[in-house]
DSSP file (Angstrom, degrees, kcal/mol; ACC not computed):
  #  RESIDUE AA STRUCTURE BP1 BP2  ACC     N-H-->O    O-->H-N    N-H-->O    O-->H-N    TCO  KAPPA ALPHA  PHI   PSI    X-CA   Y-CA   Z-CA
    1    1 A X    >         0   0    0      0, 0.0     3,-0.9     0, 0.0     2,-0.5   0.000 360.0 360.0 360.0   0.9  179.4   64.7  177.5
    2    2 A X  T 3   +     0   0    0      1,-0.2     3,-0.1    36,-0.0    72,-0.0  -0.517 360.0  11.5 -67.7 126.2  182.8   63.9  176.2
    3    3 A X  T 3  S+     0   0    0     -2,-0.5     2,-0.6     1,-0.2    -1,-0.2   0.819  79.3 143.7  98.4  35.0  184.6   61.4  177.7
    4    4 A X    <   -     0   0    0     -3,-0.9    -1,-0.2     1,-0.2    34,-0.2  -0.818  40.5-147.6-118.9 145.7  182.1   59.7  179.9
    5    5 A X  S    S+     0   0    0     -2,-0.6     2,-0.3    -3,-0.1    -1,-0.2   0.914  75.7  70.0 -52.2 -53.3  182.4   56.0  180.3
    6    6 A X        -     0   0    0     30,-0.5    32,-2.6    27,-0.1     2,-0.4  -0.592  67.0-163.8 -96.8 122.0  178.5   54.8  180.8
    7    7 A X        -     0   0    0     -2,-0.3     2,-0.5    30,-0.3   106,-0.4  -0.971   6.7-169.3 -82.8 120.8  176.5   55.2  177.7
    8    8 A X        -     0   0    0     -2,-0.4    32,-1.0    30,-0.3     2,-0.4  -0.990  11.4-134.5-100.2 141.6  172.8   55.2  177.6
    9    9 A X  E     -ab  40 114A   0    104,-1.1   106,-1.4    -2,-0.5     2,-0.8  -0.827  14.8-129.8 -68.2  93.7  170.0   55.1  175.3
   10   10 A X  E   > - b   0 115A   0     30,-1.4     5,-0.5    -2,-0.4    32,-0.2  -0.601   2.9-146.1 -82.5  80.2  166.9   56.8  174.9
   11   11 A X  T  >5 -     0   0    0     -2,-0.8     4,-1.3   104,-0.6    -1,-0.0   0.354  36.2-110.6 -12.7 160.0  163.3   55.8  174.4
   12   12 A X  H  >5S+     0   0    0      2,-0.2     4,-1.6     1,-0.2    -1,-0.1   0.715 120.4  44.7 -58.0 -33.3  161.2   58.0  172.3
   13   13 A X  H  >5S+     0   0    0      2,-0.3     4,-3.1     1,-0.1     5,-0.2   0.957 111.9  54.9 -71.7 -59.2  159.2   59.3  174.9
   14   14 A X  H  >5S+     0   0    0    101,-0.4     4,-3.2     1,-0.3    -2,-0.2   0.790 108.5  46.3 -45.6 -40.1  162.3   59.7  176.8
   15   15 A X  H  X<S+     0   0    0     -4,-1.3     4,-1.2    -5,-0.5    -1,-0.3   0.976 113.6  56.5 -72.8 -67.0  164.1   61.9  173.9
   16   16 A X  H  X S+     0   0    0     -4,-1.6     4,-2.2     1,-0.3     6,-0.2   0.808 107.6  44.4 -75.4 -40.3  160.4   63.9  173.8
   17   17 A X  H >X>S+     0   0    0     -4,-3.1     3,-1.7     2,-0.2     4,-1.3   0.998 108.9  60.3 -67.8 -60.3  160.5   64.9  177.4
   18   18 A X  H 3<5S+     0   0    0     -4,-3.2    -2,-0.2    -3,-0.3    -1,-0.2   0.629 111.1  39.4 -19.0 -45.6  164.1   65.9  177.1
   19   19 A X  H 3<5S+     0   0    0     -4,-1.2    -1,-0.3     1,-0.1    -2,-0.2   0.651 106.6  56.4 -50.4 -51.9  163.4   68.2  174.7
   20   20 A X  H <<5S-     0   0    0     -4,-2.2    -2,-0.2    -3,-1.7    -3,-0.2   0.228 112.9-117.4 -98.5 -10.3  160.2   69.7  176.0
   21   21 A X  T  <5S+     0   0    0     -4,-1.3     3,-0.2     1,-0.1    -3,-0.2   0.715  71.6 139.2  98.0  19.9  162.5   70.4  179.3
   22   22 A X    > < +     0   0    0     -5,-1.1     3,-3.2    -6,-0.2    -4,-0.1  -0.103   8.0 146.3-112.6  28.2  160.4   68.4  181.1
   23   23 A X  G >   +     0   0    0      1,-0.3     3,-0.8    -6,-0.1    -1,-0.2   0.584  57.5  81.6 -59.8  -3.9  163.1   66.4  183.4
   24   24 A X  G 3  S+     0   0    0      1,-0.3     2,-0.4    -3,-0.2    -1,-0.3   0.717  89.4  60.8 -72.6 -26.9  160.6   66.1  186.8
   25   25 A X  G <  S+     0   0    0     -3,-3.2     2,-0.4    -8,-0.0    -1,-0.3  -0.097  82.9  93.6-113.7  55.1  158.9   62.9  184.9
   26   26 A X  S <  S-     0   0    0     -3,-0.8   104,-0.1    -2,-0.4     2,-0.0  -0.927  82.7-111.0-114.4 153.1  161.9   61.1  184.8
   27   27 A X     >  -     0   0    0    103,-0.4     4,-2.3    -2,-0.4   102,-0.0  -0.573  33.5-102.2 -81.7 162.6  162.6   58.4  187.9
   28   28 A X  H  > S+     0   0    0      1,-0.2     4,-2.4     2,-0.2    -1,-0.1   0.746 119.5  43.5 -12.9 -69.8  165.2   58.9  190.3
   29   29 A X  H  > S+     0   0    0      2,-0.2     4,-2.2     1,-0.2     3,-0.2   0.963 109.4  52.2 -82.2 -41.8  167.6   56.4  188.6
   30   30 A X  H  > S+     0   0    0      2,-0.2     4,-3.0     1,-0.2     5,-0.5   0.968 103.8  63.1 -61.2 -44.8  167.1   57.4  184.8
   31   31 A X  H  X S+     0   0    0     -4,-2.3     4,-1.5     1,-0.2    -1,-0.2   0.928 106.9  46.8 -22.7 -72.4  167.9   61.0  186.2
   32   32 A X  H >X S+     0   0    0     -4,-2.4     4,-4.2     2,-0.2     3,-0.8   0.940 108.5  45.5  -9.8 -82.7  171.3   59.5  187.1
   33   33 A X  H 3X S+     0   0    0     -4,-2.2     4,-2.3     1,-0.3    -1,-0.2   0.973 111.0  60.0 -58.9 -59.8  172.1   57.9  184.1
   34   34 A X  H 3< S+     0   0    0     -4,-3.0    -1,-0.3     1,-0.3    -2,-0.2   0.766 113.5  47.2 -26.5 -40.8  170.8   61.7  182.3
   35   35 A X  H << S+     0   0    0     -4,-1.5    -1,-0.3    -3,-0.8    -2,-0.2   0.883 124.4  18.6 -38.4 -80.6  173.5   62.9  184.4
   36   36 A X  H  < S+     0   0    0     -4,-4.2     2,-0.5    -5,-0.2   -30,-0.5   0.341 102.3  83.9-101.9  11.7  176.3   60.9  183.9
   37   37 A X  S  < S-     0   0    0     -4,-2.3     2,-1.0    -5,-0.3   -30,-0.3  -0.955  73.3-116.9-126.2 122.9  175.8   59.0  180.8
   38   38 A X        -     0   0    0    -32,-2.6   -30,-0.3    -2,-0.5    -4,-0.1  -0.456  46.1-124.7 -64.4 104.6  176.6   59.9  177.1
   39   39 A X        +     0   0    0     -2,-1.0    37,-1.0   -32,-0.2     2,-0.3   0.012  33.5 175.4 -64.0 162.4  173.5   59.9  175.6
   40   40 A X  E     -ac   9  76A   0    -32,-1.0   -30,-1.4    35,-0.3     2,-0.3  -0.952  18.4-153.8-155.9 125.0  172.1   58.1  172.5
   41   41 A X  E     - c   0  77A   0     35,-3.1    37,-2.2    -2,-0.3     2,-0.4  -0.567  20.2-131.0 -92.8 174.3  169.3   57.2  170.2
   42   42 A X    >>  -     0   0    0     -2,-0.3     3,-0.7    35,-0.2     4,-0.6  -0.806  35.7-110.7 -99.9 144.4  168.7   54.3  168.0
   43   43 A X  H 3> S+     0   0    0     -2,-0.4     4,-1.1     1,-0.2    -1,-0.1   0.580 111.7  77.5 -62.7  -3.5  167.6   55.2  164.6
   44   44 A X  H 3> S+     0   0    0     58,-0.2     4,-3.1     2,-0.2     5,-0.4   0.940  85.6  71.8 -36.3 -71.1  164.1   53.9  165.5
   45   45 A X  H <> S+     0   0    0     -3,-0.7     4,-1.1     2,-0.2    -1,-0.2   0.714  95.8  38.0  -4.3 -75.7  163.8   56.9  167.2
   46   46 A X  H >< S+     0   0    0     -4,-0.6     3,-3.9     2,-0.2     4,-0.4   0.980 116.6  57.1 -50.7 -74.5  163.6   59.4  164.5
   47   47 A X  H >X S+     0   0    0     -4,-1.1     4,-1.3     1,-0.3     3,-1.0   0.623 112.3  39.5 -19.6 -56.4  161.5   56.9  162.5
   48   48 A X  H 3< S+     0   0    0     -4,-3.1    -1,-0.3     1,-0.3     4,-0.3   0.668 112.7  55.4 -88.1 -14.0  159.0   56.6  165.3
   49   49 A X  T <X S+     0   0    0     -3,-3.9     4,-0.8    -4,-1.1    -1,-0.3   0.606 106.0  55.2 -83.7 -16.7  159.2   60.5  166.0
   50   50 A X  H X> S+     0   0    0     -3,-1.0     3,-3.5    -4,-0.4     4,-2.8   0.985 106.9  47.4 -83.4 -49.8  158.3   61.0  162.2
   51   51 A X  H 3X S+     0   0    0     -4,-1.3     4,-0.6     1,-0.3    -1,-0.2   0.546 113.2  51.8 -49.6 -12.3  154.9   58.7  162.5
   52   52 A X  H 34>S+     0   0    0     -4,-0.3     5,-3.4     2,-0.1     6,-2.1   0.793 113.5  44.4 -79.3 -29.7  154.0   60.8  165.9
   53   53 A X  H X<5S+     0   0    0     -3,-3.5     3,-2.8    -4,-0.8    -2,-0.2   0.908 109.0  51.4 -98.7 -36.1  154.5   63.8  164.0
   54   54 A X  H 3<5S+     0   0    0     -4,-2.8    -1,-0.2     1,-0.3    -3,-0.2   0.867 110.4  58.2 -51.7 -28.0  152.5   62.6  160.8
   55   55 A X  T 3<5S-     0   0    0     -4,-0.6    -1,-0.3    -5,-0.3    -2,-0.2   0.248 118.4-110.9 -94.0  10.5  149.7   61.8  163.5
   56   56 A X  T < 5S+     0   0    0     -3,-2.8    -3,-0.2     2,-0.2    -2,-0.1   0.624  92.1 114.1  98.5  14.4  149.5   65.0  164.6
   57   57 A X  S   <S+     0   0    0     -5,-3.4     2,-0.4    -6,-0.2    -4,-0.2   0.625  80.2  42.0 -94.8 -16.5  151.2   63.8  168.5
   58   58 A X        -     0   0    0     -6,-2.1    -2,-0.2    -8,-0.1    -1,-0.1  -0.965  62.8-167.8-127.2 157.5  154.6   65.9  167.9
   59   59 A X        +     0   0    0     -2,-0.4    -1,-0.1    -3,-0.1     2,-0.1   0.760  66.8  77.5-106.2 -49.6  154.4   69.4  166.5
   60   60 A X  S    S-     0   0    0      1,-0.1     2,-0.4     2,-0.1    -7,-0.0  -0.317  90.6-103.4 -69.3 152.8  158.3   69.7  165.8
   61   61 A X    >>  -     0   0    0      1,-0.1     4,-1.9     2,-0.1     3,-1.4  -0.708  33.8-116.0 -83.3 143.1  160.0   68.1  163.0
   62   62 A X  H 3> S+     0   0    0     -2,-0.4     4,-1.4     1,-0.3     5,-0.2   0.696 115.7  45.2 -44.4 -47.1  162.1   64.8  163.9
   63   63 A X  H 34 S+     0   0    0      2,-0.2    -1,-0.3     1,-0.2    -2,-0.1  -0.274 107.6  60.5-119.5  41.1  165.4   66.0  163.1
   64   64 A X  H <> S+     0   0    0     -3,-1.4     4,-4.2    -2,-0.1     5,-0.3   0.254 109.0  45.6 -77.4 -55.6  164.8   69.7  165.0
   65   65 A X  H  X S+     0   0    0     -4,-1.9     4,-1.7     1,-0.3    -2,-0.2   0.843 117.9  42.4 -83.6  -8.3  164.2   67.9  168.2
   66   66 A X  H  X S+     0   0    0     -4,-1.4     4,-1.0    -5,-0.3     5,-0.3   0.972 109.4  57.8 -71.9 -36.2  167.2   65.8  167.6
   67   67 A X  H >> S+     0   0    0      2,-0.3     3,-2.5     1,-0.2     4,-0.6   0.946 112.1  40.9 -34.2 -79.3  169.1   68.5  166.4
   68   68 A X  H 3X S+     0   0    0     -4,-4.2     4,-2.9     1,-0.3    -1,-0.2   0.787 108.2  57.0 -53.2 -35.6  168.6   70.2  169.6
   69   69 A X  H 3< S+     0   0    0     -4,-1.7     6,-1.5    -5,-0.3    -1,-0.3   0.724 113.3  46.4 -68.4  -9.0  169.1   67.1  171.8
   70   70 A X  H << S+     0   0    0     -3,-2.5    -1,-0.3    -4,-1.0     3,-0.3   0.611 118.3  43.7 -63.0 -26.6  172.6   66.9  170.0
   71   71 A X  H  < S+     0   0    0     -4,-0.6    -2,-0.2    -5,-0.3    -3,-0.1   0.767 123.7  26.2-111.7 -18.9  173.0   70.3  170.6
   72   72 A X  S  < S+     0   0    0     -4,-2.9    -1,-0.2     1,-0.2    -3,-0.1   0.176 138.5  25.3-121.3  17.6  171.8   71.2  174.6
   73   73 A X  S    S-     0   0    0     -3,-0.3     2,-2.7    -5,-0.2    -1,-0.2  -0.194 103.9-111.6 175.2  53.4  172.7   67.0  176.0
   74   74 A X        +     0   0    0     -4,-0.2    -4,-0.3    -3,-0.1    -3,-0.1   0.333  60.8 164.8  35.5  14.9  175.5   65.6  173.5
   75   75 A X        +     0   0    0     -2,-2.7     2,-0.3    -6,-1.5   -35,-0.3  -0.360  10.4 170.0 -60.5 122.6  172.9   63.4  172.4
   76   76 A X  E     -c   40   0A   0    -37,-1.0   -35,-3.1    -2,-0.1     2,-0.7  -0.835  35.6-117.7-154.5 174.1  173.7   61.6  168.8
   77   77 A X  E     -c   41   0A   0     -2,-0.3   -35,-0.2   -37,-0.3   -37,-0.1  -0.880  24.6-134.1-122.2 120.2  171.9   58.8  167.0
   78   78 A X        -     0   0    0    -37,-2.2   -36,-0.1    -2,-0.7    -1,-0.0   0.429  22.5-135.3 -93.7  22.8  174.1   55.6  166.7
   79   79 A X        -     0   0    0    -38,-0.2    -1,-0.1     1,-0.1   -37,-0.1   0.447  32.1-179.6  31.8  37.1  173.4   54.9  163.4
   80   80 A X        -     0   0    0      1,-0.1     2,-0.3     4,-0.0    -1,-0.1   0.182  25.0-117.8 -18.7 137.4  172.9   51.1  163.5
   81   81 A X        -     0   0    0      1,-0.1     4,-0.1     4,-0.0    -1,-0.1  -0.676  18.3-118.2-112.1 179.5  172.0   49.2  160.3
   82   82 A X  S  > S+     0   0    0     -2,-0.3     4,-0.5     1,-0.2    -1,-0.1   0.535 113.7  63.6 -88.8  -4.9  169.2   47.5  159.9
   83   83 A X  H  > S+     0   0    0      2,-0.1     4,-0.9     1,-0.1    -1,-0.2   0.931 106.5  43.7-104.1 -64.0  171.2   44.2  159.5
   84   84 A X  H  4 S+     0   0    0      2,-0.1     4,-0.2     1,-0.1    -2,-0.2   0.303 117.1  49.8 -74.4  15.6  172.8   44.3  163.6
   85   85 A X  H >4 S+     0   0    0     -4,-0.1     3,-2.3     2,-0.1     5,-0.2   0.586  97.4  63.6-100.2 -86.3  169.4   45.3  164.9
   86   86 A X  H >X S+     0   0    0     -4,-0.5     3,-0.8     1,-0.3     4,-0.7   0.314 106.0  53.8 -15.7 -46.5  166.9   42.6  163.2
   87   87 A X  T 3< S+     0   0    0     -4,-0.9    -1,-0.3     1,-0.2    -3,-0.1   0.622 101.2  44.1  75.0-160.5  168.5   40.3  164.9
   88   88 A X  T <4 S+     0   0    0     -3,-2.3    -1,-0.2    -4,-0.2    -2,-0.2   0.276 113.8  58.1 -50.8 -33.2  168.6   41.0  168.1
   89   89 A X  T X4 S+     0   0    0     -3,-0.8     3,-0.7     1,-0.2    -2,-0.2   0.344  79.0  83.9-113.6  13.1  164.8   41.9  167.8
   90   90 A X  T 3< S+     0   0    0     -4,-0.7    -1,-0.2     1,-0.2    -3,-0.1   0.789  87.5  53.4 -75.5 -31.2  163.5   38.8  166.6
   91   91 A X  T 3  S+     0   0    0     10,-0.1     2,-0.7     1,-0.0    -1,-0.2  -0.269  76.6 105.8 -86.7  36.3  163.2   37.1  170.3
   92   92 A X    <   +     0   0    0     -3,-0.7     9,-0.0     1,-0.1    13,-0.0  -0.862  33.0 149.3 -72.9  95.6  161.5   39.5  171.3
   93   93 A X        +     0   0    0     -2,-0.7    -1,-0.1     1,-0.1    -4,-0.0   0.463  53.5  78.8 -99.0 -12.7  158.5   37.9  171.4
   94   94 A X  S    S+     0   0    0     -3,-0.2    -1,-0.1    30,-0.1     2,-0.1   0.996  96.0  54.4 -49.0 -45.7  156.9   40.0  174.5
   95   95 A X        -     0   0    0      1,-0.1    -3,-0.0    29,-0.1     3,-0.0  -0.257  52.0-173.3 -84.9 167.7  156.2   42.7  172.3
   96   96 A X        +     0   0    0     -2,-0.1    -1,-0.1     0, 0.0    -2,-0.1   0.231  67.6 113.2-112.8 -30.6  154.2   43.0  168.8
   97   97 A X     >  -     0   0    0      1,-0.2     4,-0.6     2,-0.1    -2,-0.1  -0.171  53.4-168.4 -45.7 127.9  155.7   46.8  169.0
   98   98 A X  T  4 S+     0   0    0      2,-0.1     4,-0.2     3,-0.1    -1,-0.2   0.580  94.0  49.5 -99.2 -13.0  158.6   46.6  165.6
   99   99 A X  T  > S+     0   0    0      2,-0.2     4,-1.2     3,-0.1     5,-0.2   0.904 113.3  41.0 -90.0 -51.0  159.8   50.3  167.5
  100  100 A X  H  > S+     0   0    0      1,-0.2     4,-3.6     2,-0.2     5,-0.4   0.968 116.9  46.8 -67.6 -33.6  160.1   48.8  171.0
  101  101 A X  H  < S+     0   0    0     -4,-0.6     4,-0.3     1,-0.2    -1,-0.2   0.746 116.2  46.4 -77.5  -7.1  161.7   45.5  169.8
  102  102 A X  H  > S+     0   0    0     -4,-0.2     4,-1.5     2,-0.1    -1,-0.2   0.643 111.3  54.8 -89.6 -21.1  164.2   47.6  167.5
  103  103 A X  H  X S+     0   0    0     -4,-1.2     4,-2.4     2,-0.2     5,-0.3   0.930 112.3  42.6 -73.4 -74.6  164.8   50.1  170.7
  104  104 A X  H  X S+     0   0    0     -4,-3.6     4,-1.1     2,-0.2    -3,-0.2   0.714 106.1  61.6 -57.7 -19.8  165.8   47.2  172.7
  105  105 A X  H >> S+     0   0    0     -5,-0.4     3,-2.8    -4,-0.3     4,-0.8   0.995 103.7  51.8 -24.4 -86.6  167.8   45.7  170.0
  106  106 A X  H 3X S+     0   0    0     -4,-1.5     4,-1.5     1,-0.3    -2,-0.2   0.652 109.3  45.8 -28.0 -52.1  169.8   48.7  170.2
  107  107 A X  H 3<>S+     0   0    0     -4,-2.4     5,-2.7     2,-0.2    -1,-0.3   0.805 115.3  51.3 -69.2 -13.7  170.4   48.6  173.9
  108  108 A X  H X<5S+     0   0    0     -3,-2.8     3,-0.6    -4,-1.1    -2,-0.2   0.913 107.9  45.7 -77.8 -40.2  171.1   45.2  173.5
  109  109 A X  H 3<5S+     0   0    0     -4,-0.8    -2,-0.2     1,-0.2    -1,-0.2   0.865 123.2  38.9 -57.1 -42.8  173.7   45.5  170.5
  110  110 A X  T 3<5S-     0   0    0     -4,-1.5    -1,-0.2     2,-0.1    -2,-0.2   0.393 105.3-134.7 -88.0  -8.7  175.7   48.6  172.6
  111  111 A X  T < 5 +     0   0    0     -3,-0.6     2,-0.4     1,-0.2  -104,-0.2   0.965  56.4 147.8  22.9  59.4  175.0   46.6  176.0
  112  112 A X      < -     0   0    0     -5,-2.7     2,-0.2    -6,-0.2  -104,-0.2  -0.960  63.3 -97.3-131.0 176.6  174.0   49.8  177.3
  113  113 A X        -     0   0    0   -106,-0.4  -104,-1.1    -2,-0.4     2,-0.4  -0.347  42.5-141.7-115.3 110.6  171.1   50.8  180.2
  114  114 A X  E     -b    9   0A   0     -2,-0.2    15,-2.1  -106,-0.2     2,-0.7  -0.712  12.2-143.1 -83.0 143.4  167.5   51.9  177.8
  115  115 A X  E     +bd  10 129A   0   -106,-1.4  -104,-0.6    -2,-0.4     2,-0.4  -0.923  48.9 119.0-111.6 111.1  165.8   54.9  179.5
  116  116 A X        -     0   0    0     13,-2.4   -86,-0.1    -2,-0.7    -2,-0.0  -0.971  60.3-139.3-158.6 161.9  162.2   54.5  179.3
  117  117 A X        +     0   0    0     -2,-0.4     2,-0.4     4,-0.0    -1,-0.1   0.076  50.6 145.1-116.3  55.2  159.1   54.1  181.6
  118  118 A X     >  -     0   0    0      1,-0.1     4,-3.3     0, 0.0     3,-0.3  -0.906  46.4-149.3 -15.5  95.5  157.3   51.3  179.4
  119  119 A X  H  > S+     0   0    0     -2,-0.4     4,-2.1     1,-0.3    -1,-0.1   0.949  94.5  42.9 -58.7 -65.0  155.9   49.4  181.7
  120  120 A X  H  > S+     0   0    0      1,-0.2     4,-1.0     2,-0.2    -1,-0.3   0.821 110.3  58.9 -67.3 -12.3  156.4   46.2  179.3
  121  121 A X  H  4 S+     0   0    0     -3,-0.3     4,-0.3     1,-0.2    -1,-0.2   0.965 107.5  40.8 -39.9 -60.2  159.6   47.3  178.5
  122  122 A X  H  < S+     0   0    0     -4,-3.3    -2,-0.2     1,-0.2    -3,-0.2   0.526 113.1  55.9 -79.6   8.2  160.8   47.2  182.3
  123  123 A X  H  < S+     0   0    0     -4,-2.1    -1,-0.2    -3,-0.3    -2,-0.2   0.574 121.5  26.7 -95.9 -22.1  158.9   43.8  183.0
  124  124 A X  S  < S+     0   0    0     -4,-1.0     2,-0.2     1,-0.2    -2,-0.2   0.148 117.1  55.9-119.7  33.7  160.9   41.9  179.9
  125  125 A X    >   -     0   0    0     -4,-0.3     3,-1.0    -3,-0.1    -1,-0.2  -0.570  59.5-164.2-167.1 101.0  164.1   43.8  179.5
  126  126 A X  T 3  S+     0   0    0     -2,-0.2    -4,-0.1     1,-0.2   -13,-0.0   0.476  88.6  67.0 -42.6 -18.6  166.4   44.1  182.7
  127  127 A X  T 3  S+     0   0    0    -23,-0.1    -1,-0.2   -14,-0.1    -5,-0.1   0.833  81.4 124.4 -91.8 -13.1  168.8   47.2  181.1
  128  128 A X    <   -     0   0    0     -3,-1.0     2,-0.5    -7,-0.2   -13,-0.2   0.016  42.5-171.8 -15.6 110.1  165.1   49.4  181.5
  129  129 A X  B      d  115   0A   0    -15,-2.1   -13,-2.4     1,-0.1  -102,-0.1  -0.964 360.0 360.0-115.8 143.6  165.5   52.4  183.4
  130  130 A X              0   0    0     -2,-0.5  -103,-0.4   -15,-0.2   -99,-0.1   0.498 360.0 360.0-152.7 360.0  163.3   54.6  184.6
């Protein structure tokens, strides 16, 4: 992944499928980006992967399946403070989500392309891919 230009970002979901090997339920264009793009999460990420796991919706522990998405997709967490997100996520008023409007933060602060299929994601926030 070194030395590619286009960065992108990953949804939670997006990061779970990754993981789980599971690239067929990805669109056409996030494929692409999966491709060509150095990948990244926001530190939301984890956060919101520890409440999945604490609710009995992920089975692995948060910082395994990052591990591995660093380790099989160059994948790295871009370790954002809580001070350049907030923000950024404070017009976001579509959402009541504090994970999606901290997600989109993040692509917003990096200008880079979010991979996610959140339907209200991709109706209020134009760098959505899916």
């Amino acid at each position: 992944m070194e030395g590619r230009a286009v960065r992108a970002l990953l949804d939670t979901h997006a990061a779970i499928f990754l993981y789980e090997g599971r690239a067929d339920l990805f669109g056409a264009a996030s494929r692409d980006l999966l491709e060509r793009a150095t990948l990244q999460v926001s530190p939301m990420v984890r956060l919101e992967l520890a409440f999945l796991r604490e609710v009995g919706k992920l089975l692995i522990e948060p910082d395994l399946l990052l591990g591995a998405l660093a380790a099989d997709c160059g994948g790295t967490a871009t370790g954002d403070s809580m001070e350049a997100l907030v923000p950024l996520a404070m017009p976001l008023t579509w959402t009541r989500d504090p994970f999606d409007r901290l997600l989109v933060a993040t692509a917003l602060l990096h200008r880079a392309p979010f991979i996610t299929r959140d339907a209200r994601v991709q109706e209020n926030f134009e760098g959505a891919v899916w």
